[in-house]
C-alpha positions as CSV (number, residue, x, y, z in Angstrom):
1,X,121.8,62.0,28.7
2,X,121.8,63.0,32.4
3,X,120.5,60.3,34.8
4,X,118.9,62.8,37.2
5,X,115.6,63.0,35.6
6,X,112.2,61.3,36.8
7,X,109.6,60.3,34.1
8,X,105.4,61.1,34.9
9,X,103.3,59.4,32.1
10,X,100.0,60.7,32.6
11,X,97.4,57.7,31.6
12,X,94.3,58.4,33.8
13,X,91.7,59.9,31.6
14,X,88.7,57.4,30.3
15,X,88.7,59.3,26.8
16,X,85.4,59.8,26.2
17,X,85.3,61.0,22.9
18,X,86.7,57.6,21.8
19,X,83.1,56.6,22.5
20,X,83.3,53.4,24.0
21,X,84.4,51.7,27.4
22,X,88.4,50.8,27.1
23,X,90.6,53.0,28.8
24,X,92.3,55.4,26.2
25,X,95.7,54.0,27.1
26,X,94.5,50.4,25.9
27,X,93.0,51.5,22.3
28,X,95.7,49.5,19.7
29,X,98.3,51.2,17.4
30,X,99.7,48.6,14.5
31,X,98.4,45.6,17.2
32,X,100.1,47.3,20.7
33,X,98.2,49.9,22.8
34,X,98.9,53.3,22.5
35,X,101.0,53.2,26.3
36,X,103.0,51.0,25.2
37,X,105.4,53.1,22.7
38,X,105.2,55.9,25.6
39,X,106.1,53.3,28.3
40,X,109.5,52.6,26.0
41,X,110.1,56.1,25.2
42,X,110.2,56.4,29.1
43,X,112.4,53.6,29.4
44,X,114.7,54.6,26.5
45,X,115.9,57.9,28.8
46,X,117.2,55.3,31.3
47,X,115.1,58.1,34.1
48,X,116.1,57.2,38.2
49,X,112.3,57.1,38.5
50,X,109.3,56.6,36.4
51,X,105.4,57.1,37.5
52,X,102.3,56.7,35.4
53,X,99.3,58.0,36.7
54,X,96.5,55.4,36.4
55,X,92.3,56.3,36.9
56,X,89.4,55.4,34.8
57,X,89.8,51.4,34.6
58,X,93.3,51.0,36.3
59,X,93.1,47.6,37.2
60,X,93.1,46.8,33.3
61,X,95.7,49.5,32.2
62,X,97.9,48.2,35.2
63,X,97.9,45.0,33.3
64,X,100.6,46.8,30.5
65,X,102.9,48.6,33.5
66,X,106.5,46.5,33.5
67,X,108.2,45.4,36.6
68,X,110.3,48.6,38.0
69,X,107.4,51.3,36.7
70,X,105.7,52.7,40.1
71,X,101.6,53.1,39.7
72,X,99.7,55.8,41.5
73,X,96.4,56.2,41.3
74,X,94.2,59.4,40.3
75,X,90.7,58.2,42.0
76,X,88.7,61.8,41.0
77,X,90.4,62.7,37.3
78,X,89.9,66.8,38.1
79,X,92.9,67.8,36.1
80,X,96.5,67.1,34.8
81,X,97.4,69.3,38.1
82,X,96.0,66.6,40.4
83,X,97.4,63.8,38.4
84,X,101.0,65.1,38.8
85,X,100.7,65.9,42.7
86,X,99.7,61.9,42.8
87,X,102.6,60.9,41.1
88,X,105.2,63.4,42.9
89,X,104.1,61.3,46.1
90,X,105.7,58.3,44.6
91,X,109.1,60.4,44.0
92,X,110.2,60.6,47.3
93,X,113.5,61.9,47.7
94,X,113.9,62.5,44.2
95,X,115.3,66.5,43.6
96,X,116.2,66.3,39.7
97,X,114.4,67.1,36.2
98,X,110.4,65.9,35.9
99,X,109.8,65.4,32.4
100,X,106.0,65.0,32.2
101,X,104.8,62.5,29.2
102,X,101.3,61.7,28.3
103,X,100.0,57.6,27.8
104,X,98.1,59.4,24.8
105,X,100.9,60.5,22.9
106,X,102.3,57.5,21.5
107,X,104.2,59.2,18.3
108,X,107.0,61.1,20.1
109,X,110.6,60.1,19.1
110,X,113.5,59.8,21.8
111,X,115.8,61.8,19.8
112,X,113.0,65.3,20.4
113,X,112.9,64.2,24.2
114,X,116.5,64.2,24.3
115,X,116.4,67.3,23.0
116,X,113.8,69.4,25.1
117,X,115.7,67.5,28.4
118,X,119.4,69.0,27.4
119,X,117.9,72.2,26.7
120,X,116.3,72.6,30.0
121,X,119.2,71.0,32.1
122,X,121.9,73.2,30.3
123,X,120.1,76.2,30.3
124,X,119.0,75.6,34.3
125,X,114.9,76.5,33.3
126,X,112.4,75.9,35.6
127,X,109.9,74.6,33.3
128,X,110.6,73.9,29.5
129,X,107.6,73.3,27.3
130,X,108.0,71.6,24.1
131,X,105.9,74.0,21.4
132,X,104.9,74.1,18.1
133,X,103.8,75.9,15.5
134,X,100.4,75.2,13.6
135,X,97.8,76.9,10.5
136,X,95.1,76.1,12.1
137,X,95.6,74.8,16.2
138,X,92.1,73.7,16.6
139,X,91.9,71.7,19.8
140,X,95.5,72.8,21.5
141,X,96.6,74.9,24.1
142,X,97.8,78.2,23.2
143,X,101.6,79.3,24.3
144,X,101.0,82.8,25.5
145,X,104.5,85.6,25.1
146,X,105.1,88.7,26.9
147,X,106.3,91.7,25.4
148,X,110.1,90.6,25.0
149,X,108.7,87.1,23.7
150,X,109.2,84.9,26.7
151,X,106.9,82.4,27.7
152,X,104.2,83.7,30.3
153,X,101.8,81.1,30.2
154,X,99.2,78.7,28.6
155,X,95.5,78.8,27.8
156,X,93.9,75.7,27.0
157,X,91.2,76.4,23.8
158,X,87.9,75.9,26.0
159,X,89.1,78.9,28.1
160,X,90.5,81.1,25.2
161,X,89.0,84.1,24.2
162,X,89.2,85.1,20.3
163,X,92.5,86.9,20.0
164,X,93.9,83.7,22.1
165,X,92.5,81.3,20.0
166,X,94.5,83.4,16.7
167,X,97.8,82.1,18.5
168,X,100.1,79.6,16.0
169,X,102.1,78.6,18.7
170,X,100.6,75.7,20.6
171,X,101.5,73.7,23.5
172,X,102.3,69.7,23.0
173,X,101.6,68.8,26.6
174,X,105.3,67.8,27.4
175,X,106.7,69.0,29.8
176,X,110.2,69.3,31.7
177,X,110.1,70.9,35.6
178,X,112.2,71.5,38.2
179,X,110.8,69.2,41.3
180,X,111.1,71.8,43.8
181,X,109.9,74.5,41.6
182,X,106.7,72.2,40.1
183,X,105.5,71.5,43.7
184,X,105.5,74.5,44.7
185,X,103.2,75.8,42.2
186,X,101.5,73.2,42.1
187,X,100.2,73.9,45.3
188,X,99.0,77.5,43.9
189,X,97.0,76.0,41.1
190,X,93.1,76.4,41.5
191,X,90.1,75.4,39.9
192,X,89.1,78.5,38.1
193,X,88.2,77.5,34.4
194,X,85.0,76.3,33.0
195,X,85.5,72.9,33.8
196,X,86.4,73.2,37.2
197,X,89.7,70.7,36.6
198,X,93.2,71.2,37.8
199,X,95.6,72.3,35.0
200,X,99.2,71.5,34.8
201,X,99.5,74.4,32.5
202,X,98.3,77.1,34.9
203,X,101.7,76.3,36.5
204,X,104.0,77.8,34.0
205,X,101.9,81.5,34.7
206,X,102.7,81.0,38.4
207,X,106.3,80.1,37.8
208,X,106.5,83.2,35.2
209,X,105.1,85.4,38.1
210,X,107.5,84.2,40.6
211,X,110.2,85.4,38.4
212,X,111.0,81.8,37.8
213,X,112.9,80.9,34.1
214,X,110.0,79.7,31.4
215,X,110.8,79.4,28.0
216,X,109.9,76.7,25.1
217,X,111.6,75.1,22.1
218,X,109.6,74.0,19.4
219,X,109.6,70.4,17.8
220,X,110.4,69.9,14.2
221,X,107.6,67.4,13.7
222,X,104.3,68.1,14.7
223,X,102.7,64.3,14.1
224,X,105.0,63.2,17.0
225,X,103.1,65.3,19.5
226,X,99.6,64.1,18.2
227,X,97.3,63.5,21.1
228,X,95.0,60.7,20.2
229,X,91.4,61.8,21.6
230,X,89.2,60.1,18.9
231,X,89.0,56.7,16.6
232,X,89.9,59.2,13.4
233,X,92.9,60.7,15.5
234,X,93.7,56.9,16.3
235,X,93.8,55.9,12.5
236,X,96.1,58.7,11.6
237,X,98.5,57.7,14.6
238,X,98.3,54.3,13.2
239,X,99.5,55.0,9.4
240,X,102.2,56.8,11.0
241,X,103.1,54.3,12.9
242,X,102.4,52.1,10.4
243,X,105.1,53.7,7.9
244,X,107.9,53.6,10.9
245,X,107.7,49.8,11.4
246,X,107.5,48.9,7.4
247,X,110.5,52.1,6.9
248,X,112.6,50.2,9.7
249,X,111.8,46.5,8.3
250,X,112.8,47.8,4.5
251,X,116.1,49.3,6.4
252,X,116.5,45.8,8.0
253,X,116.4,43.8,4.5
254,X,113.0,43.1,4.2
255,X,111.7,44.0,0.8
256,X,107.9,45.4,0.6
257,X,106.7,45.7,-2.7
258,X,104.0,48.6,-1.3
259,X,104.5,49.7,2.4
260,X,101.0,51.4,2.1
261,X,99.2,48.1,1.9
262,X,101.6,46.1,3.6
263,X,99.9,45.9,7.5
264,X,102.7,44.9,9.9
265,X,101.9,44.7,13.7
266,X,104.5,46.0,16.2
267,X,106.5,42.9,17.5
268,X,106.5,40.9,14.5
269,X,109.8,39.7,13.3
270,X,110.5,39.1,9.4
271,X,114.0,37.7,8.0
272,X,116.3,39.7,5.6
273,X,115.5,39.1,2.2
274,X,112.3,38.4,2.7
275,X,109.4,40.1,0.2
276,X,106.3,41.3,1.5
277,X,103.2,41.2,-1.2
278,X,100.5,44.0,-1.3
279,X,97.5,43.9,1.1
280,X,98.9,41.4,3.3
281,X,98.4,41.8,7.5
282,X,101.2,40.2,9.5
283,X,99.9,40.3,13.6
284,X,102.7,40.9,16.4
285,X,103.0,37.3,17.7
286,X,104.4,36.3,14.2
287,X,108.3,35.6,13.0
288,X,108.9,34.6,9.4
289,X,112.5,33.6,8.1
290,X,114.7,34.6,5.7
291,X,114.0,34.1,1.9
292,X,110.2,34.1,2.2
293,X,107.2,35.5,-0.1
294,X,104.0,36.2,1.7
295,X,101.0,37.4,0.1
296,X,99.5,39.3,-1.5
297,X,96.3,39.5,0.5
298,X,97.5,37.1,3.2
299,X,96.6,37.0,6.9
300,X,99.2,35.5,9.6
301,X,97.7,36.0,13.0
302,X,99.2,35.4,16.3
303,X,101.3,32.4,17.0
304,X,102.6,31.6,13.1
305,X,106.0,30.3,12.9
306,X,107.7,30.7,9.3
307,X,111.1,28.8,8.6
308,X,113.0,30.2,5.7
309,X,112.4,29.6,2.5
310,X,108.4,29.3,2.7
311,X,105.8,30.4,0.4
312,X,102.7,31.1,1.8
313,X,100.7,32.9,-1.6
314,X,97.3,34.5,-2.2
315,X,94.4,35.0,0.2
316,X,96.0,32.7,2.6
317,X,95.0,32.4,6.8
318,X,97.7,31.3,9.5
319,X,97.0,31.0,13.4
320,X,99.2,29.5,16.3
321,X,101.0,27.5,12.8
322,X,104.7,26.3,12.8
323,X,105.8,26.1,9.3
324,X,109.1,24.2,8.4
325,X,111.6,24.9,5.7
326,X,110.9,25.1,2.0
327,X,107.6,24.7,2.5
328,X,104.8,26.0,0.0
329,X,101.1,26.9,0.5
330,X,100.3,29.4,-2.9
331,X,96.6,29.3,-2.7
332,X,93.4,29.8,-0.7
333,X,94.4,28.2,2.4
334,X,93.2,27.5,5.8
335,X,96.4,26.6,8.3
336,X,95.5,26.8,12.3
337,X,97.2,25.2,15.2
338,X,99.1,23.3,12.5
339,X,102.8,21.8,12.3
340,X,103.8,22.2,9.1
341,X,107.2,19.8,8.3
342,X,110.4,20.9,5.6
343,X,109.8,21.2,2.0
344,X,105.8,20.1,2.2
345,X,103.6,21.2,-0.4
346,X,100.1,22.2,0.3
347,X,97.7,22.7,-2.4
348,X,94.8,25.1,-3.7
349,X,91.8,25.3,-1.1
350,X,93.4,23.1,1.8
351,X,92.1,23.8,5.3
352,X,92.8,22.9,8.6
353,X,89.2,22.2,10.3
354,X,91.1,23.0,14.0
355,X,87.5,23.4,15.7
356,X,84.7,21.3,16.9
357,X,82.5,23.7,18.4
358,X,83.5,23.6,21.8
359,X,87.6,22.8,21.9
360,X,90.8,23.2,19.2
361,X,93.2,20.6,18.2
362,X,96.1,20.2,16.4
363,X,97.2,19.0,13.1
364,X,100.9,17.2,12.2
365,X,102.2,17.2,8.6
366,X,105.5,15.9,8.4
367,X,108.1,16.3,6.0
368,X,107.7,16.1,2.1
369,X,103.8,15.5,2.5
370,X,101.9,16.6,-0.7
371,X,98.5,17.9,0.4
372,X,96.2,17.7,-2.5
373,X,93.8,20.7,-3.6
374,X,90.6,21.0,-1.5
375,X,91.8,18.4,1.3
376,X,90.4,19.3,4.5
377,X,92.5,17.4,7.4
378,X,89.8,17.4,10.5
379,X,91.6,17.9,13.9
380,X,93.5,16.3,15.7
381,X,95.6,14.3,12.9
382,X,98.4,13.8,11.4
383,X,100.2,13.5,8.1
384,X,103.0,11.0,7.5
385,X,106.1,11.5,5.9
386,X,106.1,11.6,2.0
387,X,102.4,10.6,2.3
388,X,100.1,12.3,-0.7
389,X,96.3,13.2,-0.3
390,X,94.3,13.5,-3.2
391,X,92.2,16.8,-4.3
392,X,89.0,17.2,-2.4
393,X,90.0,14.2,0.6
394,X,88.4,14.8,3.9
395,X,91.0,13.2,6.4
396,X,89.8,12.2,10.0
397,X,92.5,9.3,10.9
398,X,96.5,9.4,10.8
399,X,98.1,8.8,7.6
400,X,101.0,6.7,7.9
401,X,104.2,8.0,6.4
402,X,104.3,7.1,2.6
403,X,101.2,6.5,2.0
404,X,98.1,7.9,-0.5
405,X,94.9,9.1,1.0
406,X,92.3,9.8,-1.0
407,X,88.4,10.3,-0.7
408,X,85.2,11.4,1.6
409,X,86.3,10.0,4.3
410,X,90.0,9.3,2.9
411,X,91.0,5.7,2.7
412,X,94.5,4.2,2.4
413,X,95.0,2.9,-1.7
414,X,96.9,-0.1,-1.5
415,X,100.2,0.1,-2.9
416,X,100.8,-2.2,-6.4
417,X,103.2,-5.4,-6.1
């Protein structure tokens, strides 16, 4: 891949038909917001330069930017036009390829980028759109053709008459320009649709009028160019998504018994040979070893720790746990802010009371502990090594190691001889 190429990510825009206040950038696919996945695509083409254009909310959206990813700022969103002649400030000196990505289109693979940027650096094109072709385009741009079939511009749908709105062959919104050639036409571009908003699109009419090389290839896979502009869009992007993390896990080792109910957060880390249950949600701040059944319909949130060889079984809760080898938990459990020792043995109905109202504490069980059904160990305590508790003990001091605890509150039973 040539190096001479400069990356725009456009992420100003408020989305308003996602009907709330987060920036659009910030709304979560499988646990990571959507600019995320376009901020590594970016990084993945190993660009001289990279820009995203920040507006509505840009002090939280800045939060996500990496180190070495300039910011400019959009203050009045009028158009994708304005929002690349912001971020064309930032690449001073820069004379190469401008591939233009969106923060909203979080689906699109490296190997299609890779693809659209060869094309348009062998070929020597002054702008190369990536296209495809739909039944029914409802909501996309149209790629308008000449007589001799080259590309001759772009209509977005709002500004479409009928005949235009019959065109198959729609525009995904990425882009690769020329620098030189971009700016200049940019500087052309006016405010002359309904919505009074600059469009990046009107510059591929301007170039064609210039005499300047357009043309388009078309992407294989439509799904990767989805734009997510509603909470329904959002939920197909995230069952895509979805299906790549659990594919690439499988492909790893991992075994899940059914991918479609298996709901793995981006980031999360699971050991080869490993078996994923039905209806179980893993978060992203969770690893889990090798050798390990989870679920079914088990929730390990952000911060759980998983040795090898644990069970962790039916409708079972983790949060900010460390759990050490060999350890089992099959049923109905409660575990937060919890070390769990090796080869510990936690029964039916156990839970963790972590909370007091106001502040969370910790709880200790060390190694080879047998935690009887219904025990609820009130925080912060701990559980000795080899010590038992019996079913339905309420434990609010340490338990020394080897000892039985059992009883509301538990009490120490005396050891015979």
């Amino acid at each position: 891949m040539p190096k001479d190429i400069a990356v725009i990510i456009l992420a100003a825009g408020k989305g308003e038909r996602m009907k709330g206040a987060t920036p659009k950038a910030l709304h979560k696919i499988c646990g990571r917001p959507m600019l995320g996945y376009v901020l590594d695509l970016a990084r993945s083409l190993k660009p001289k330069q990279s820009v995203v254009v920040l507006g509505y909310k840009h002090g939280l959206v800045k939060k996500e930017i990496p180190a070495g990813v300039k910011v400019a700022i959009q203050n009045k969103l009028i158009g994708t036009a304005d929002a690349v002649k912001v971020a064309l400030k930032q690449l001073k000196g820069f004379k190469g390829t401008v591939l233009v990505l969106y923060g909203d289109i979080p689906l699109l693979k490296k190997e299609t980028v890779d693809k659209l940027i060869k094309y348009h650096i062998e070929n020597k094109i002054d702008a190369t759109l990536l296209t495809a072709e739909l039944v029914k385009p409802r909501g996309y741009g149209r790629v308008l053709r000449d007589k001799y079939s080259s590309v001759c511009g772009v209509v977005e749908e709002k500004d479409a008459d009928e005949f235009e709105k019959d065109i198959k062959e729609i525009n995904t919104g990425i882009i690769c320009f020329n620098r030189s050639s971009l700016e200049a036409a940019l500087k052309k571009v006016k405010a002359n649709n309904r919505k009074k908003e600059y469009y990046l699109t009107d510059v591929i009419k301007i170039l064609y009028a210039q005499g300047k090389l357009v043309d388009g290839i078309k992407i294989a896979d439509i799904n990767e160019a989805m734009g997510i502009n509603s909470h329904v869009e959002l939920a197909k992007a995230n069952i895509i998504m979805q299906s790549r993390i659990n594919e690439k896990l499988m492909l790893s080792g991992v075994s899940i018994v059914d991918p479609a109910s298996a709901f793995i957060n981006y980031g999360a880390k699971i050991g080869q040979e490993s078996v994923i249950y039905p209806f179980t949600v893993i978060e992203s701040d969770v690893s889990i070893g090798k050798h390990c059944f989870i679920g079914p319909f088990a929730h390990l949130r952000e911060g759980t720790r998983i040795s090898d060889d644990v069970t962790l079984g039916n409708f079972l809760e983790t949060v900010r746990a460390k759990i050490g080898k060999n350890t089992f938990a099959k049923h109905f459990c409660y575990i937060g802010d919890t070390l769990v020792g090796n080869a510990v043995n936690i029964g039916a109905g156990t839970v963790t009371a972590n909370f007091d109202g106001l502040r969370k504490y910790g709880t200790v069980i060390k190694d080879r502990a047998l935690i009887g059904s219904d025990t609820i160990l009130v925080a912060p305590v701990k559980i000795g090594r080899g010590s038992k508790t019996g079913a339905g003990t309420v434990v609010i001091k340490n338990i020394p190691d080897k000892k039985t605890a059992v009883g509301v509150p538990a009490r120490i039973l005396k050891q015979k001889g």
